[in-house]
C-alpha positions as CSV (number, residue, x, y, z in Angstrom):
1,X,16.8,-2.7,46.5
2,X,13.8,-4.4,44.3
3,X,10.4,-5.9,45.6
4,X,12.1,-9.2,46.5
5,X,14.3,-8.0,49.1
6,X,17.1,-8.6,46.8
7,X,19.8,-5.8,44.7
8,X,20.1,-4.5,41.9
9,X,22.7,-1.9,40.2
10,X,21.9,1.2,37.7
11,X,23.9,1.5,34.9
12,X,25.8,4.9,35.2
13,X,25.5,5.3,31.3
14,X,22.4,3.9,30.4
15,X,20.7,4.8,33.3
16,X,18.8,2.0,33.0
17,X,18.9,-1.1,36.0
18,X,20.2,-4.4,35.8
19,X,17.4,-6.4,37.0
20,X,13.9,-5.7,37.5
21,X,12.6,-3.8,40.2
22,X,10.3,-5.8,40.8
23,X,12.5,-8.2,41.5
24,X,15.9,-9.5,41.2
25,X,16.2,-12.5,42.1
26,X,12.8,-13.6,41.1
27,X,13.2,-12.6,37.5
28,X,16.5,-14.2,37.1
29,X,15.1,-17.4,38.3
30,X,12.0,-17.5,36.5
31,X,13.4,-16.2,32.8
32,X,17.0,-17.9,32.8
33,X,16.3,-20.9,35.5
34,X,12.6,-21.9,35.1
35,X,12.6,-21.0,31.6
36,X,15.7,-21.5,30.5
37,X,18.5,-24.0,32.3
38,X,15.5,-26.1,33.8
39,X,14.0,-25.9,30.3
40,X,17.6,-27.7,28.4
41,X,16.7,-31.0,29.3
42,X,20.1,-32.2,29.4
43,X,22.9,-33.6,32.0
44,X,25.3,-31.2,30.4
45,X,24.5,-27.9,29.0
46,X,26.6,-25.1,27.3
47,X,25.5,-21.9,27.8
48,X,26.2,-18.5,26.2
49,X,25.1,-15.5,28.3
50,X,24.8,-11.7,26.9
51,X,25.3,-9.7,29.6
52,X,27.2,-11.1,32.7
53,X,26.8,-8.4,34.8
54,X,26.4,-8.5,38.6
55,X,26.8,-12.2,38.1
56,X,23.4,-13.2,39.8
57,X,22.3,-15.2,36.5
58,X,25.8,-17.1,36.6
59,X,25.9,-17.6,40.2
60,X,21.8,-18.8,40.1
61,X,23.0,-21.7,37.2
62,X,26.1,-22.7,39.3
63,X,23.6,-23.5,42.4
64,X,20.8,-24.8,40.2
65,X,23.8,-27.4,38.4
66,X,25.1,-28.1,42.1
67,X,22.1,-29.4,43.5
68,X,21.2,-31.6,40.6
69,X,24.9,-32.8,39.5
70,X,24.6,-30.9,36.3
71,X,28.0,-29.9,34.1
72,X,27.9,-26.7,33.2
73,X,30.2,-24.9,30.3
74,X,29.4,-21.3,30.6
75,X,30.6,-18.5,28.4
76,X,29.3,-14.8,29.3
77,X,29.6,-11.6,26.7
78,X,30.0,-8.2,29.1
79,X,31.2,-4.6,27.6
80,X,31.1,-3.1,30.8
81,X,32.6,-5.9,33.7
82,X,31.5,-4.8,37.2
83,X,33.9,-4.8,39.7
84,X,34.0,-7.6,42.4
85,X,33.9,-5.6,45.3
86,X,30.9,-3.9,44.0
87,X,29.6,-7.3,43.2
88,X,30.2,-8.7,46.5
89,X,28.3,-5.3,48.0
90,X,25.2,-7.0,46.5
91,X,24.7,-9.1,48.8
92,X,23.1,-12.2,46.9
93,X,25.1,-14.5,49.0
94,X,28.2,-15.3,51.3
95,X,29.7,-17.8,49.5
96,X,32.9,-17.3,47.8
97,X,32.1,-19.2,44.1
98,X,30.0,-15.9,44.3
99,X,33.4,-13.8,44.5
100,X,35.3,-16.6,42.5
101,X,33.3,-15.9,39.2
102,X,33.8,-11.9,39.4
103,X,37.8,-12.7,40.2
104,X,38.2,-15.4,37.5
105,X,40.8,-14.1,34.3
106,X,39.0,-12.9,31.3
107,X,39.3,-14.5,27.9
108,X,40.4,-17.8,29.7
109,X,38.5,-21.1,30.8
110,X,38.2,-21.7,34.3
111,X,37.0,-24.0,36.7
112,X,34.6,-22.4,39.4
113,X,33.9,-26.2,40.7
114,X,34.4,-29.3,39.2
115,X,31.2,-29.2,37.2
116,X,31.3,-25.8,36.5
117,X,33.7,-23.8,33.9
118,X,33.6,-20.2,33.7
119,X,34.7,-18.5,30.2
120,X,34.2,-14.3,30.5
121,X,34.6,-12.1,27.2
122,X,35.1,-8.3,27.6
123,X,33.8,-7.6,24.7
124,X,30.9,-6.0,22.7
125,X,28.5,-8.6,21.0
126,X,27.6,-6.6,18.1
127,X,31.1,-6.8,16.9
128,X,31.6,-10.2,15.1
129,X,34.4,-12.5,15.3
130,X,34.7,-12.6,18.9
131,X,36.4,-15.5,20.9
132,X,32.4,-17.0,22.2
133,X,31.5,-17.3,18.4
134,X,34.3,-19.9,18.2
135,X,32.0,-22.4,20.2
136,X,28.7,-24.3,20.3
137,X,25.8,-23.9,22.8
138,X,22.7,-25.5,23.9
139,X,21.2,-23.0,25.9
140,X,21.3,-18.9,25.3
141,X,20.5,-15.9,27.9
142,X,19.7,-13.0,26.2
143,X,19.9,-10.5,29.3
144,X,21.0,-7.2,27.4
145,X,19.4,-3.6,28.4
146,X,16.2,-3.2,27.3
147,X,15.5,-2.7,23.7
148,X,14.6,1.0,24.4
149,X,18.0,1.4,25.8
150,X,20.2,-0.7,24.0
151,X,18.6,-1.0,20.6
152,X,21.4,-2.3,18.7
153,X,22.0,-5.6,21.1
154,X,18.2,-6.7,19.7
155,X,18.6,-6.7,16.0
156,X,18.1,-9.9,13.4
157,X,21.6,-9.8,12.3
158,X,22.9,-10.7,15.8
159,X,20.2,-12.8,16.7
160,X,21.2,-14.8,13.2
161,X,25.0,-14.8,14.5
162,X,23.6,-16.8,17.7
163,X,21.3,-19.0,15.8
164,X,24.1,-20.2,13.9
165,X,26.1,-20.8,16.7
166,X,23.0,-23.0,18.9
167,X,22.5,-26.8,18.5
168,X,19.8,-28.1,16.8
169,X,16.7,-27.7,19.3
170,X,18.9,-25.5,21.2
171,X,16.7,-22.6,23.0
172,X,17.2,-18.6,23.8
173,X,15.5,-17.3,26.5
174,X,15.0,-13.5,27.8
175,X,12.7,-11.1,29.9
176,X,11.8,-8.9,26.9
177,X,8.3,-10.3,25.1
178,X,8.5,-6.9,22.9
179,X,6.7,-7.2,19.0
180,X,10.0,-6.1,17.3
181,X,12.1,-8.5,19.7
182,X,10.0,-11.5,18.5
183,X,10.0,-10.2,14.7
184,X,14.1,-10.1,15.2
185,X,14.1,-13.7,16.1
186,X,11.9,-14.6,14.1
187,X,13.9,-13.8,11.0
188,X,17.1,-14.9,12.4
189,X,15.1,-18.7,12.2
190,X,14.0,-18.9,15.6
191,X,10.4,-20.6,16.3
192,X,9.0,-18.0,18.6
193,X,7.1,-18.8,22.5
194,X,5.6,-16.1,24.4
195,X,5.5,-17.8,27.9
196,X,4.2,-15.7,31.4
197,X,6.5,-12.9,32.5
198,X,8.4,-12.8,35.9
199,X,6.6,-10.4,38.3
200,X,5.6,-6.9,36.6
201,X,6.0,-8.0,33.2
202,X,3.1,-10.0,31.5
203,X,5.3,-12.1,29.2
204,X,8.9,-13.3,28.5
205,X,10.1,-15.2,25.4
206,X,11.4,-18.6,24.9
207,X,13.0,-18.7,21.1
208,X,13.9,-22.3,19.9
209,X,16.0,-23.1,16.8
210,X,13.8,-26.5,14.9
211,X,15.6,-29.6,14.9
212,X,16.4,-30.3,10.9
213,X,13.6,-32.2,9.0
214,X,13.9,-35.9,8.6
215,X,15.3,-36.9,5.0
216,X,12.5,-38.3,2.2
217,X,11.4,-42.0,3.1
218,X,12.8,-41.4,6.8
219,X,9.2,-42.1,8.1
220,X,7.5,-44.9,9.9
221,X,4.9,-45.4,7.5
222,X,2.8,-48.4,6.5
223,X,4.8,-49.5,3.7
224,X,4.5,-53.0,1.9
């Protein structure tokens, strides 16, 4: 259980927890809603997610597109799928879209509601040429394990692979503010924004890829 009443799990090989102690809930909503999804600006948004795990970020952007008649296409990278019963055990809600995106098919597009298509790959994101890299996206989580603990999932050359794959203007956003995070994305072509930090940490990161310069003589100038 964190700080915010709500739970979390602990990785059995990493040892290392999939939320924030200091809260759940509150960090998911603040980094990937506040941050993030609220952030995109847009009716329709297509997200890319590293790191599905217990679903809570997933199941928060379904609720958040729900309320505000948002479309949602969103593709999630996850090595190690939790189970849906130990999902459901959570406790994060009742409703059974929560159960629906644990129990939707791998590899395959589905429809969790009518605004909202669901698009899971078991698969590990360092390895390229998998089936999300075959799409384009708007908006990116980047909710791996901490750099500490899962080093190689925070490195320029991946961070390049999802640049590529982002619109123009397109945004990345994740909990981890750390100096050799921001020099990563940095060098992958990312415009770098330390913003304020969910409870317990001071800062997160809000990464945006520049929209392309306007051609020579594209300019409003004061021309004869």
């Amino acid at each position: 259980m964190t700080d915010d009443g709500t739970a979390t799990l602990r990785h059995p090989l990493f040892g290392d927890t999939y939320h924030s102690l200091h809260g759940a809930a509150t960090e998911s909503e603040h980094v990937f809603i506040r941050n993030g999804l609220a952030a995109a600006g847009k009716a329709t948004v297509r997200i890319l997610e590293a790191g599905f795990g217990s679903g809570l970020n997933a199941w928060l952007s379904l609720q958040y597109a729900r309320q505000r008649g948002m479309r949602l296409d969103y593709r999630t990278v996850e090595r190690y799928p939790v189970d849906v019963q130990t999902a459901c055990r959570l406790g994060y809600t009742d409703d059974p879209l929560f159960a629906a995106l644990h129990r939707s098919a791998w590899e395959t597009e589905q429809a969790i509601t009518e605004n909202f298509t669901l698009t899971k790959y078991a698969a590990d994101m360092t390895a390229a040429g998998g089936g999300w890299e075959a799409f384009r996206y708007d908006l990116v989580y980047f909710d791996a394990f901490a750099p500490d603990t899962q080093p190689e999932m925070w490195t320029a050359d991946l961070f390049r692979r999802i640049f590529r794959l982002l619109s123009p203007g397109g945004i990345l956003v994740t909990y981890s503010a750390k100096g050799t995070v921001k020099q990563a994305l940095r060098e992958a072509g990312f415009t770098v924004r330390r913003l304020p930090g969910a409870p317990g940490k001071h800062h997160m990161v809000r990464a945006e890829k520049p929209l392309p310069a306007p051609p020579p003589g594209s300019g409003t100038g004061h021309g004869a």
